[in-house]
C-alpha positions as a Markdown table, in Angstrom:
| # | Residue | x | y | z |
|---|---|---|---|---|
| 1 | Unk | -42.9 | 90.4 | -23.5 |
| 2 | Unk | -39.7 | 92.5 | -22.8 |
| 3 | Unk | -36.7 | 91.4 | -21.4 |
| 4 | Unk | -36.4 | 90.8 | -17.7 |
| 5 | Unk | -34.7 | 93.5 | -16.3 |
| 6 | Unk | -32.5 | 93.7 | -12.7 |
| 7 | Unk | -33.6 | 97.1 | -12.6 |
| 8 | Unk | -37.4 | 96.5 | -12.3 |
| 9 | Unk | -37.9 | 95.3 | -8.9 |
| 10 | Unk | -41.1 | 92.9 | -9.8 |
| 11 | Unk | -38.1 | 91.2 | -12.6 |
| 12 | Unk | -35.7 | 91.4 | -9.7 |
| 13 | Unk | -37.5 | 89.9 | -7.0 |
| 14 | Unk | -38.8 | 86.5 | -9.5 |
| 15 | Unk | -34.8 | 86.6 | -9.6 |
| 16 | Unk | -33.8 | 86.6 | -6.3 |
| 17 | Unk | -37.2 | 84.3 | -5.1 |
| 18 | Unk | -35.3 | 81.9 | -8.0 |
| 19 | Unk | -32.1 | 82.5 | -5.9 |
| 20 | Unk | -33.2 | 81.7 | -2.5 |
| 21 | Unk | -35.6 | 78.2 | -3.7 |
| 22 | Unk | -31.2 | 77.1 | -4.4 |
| 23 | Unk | -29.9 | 74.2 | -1.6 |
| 24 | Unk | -27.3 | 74.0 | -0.9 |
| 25 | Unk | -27.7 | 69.7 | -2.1 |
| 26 | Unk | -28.4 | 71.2 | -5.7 |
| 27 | Unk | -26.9 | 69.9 | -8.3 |
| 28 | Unk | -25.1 | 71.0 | -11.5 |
| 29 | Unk | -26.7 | 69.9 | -14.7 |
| 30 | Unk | -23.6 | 70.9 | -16.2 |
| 31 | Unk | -20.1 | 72.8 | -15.8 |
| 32 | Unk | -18.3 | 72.2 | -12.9 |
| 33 | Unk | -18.9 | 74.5 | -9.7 |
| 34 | Unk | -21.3 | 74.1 | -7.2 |
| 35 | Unk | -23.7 | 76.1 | -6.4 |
| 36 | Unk | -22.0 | 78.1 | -3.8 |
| 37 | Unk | -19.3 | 78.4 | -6.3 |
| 38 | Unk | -21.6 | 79.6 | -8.9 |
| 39 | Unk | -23.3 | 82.7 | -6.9 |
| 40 | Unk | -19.5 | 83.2 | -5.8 |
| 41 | Unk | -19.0 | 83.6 | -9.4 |
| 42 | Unk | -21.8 | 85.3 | -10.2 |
| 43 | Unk | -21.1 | 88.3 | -7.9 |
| 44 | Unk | -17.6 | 88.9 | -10.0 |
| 45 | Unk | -19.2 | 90.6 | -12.9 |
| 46 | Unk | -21.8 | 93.1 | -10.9 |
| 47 | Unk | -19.0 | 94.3 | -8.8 |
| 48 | Unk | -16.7 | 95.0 | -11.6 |
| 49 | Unk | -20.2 | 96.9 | -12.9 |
| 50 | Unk | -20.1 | 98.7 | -9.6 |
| 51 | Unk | -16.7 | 99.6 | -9.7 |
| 52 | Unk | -16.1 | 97.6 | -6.5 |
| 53 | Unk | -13.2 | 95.7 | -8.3 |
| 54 | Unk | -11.2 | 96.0 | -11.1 |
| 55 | Unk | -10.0 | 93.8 | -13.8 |
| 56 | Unk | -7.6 | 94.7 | -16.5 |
| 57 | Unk | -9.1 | 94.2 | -19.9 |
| 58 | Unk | -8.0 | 90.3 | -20.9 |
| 59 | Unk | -6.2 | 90.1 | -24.2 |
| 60 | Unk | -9.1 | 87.3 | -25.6 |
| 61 | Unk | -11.7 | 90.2 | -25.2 |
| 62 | Unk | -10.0 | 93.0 | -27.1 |
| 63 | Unk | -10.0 | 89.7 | -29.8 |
| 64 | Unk | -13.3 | 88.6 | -29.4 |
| 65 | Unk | -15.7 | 90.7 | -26.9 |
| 66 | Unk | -17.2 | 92.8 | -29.6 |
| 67 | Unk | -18.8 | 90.2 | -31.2 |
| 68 | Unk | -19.6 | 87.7 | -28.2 |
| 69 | Unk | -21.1 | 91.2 | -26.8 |
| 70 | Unk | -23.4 | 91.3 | -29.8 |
| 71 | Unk | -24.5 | 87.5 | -29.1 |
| 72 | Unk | -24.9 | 88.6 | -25.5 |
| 73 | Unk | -27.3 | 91.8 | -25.9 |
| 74 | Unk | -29.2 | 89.8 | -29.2 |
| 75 | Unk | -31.5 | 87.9 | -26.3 |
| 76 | Unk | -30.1 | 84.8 | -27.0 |
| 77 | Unk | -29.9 | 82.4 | -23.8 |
| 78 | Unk | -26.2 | 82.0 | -22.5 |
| 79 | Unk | -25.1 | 78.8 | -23.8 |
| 80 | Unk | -23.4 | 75.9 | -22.0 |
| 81 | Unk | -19.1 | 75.7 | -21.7 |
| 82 | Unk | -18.7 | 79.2 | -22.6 |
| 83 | Unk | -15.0 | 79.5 | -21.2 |
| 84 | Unk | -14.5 | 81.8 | -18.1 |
| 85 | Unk | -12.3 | 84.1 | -17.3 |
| 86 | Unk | -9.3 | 83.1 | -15.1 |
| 87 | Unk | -10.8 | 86.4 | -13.0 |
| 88 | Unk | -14.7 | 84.9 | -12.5 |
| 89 | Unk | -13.2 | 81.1 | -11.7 |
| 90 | Unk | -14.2 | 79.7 | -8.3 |
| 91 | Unk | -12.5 | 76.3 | -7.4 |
| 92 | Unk | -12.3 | 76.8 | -3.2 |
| 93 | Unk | -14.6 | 75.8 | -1.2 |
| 94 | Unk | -17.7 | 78.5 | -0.3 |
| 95 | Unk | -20.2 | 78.7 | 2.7 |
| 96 | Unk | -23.7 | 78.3 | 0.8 |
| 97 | Unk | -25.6 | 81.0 | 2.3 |
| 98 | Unk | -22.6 | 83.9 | 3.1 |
| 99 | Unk | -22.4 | 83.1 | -1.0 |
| 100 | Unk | -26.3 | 83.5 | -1.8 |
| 101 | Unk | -26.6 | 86.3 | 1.0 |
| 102 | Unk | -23.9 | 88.6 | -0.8 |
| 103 | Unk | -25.3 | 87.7 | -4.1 |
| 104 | Unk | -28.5 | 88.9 | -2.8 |
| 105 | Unk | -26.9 | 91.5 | -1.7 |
| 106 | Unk | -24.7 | 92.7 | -4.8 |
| 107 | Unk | -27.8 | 92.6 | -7.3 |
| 108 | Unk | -29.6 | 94.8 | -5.5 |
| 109 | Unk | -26.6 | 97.1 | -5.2 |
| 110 | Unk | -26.4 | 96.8 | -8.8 |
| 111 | Unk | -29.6 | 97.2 | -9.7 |
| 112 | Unk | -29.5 | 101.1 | -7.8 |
| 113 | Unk | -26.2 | 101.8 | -9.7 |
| 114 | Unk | -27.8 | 100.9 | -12.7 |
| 115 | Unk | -31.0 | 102.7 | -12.8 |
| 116 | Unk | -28.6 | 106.1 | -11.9 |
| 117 | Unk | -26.3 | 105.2 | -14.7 |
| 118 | Unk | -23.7 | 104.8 | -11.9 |
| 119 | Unk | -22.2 | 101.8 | -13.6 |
| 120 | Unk | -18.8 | 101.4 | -14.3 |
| 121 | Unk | -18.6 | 100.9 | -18.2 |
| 122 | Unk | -15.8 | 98.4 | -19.1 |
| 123 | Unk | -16.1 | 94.9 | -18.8 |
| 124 | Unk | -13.1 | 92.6 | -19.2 |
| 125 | Unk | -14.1 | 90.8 | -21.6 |
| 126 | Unk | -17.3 | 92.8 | -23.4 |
| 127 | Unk | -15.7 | 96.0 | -23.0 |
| 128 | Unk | -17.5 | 99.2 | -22.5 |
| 129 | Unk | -21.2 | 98.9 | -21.7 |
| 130 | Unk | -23.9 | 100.9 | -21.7 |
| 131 | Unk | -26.1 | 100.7 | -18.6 |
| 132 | Unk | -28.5 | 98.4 | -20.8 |
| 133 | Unk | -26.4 | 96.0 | -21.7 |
| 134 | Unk | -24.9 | 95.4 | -18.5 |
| 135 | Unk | -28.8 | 95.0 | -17.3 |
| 136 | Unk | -29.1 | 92.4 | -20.1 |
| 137 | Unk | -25.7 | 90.7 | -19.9 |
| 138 | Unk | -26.0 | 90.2 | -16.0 |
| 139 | Unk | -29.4 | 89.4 | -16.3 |
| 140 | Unk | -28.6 | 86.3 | -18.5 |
| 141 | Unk | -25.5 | 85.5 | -16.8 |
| 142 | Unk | -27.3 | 84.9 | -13.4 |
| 143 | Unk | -30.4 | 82.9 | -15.2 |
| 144 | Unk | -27.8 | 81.2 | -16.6 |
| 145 | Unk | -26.3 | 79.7 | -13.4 |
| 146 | Unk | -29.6 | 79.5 | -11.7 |
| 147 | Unk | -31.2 | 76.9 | -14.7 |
| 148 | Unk | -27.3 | 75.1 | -14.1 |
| 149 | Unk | -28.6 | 74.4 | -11.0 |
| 150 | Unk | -32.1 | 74.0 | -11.5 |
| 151 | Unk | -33.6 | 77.0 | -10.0 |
């Protein structure tokens, strides 16, 4: 079987069905947002994709990007306590459904921007990124925060 892609709308939609089975009573099997926190996170990344916000290279990923990029695009599954960027951090409190509607809303942005190469190709941490792995890496960063919280 291939990897799930946000691009392919029948991947995309078992995604976002994922997405809106969330409460907002779910709970964190580990880390510590919630789980309007997490989708508030989660949006971070595909808008830096889109070019919708910008975020200067960090200092850790010119050290280390390269190879945590590898891990990332190998088809490994995210582990838990990876450290986060002081950019992608949520600590305030977030309204559960303006957070899963915009989420909702940014994939599928995302996923037209990617299928017309229209992604913007530097990550802060990863670095430049080909329309692939930004598929892959956002792919496993969302599934990532929806098994967090159970989903």
């Amino acid at each position: 079987m291939s990897q799930p892609s946000l691009y392919r709308e029948a991947d995309r939609t078992a995604l976002l069905d994922r997405l809106q089975r969330l409460s907002p009573e779910a709970r964190a099997q580990w880390g510590k947002m919630d789980v309007a926190q997490a989708m508030a996170h989660c949006q971070t990344p595909l808008r830096i994709g889109l070019g919708e916000i910008t975020v200067k290279r960090a200092f850790i990923g010119r050290l280390f990007g390269g190879m945590a990029k590898r891990k990332q695009v190998s088809g490994q599954v995210t582990p838990r306590g990876l450290p986060t960027l002081n950019e992608f951090r949520v600590s305030d409190q977030r309204d559960f459904v303006r957070e899963r509607d915009n989420l909702v809303a940014v994939v599928k942005r995302f996923a037209v921007a990617g299928s017309a190469g229209a992604l913007r190709s530097e990550h802060p941490f990863f670095g430049k990124l080909t329309a692939a792995e930004w598929d892959l890496i956002m792919w496993n960063h969302i599934d990532h925060h929806l098994r967090q919280f159970g989903g």
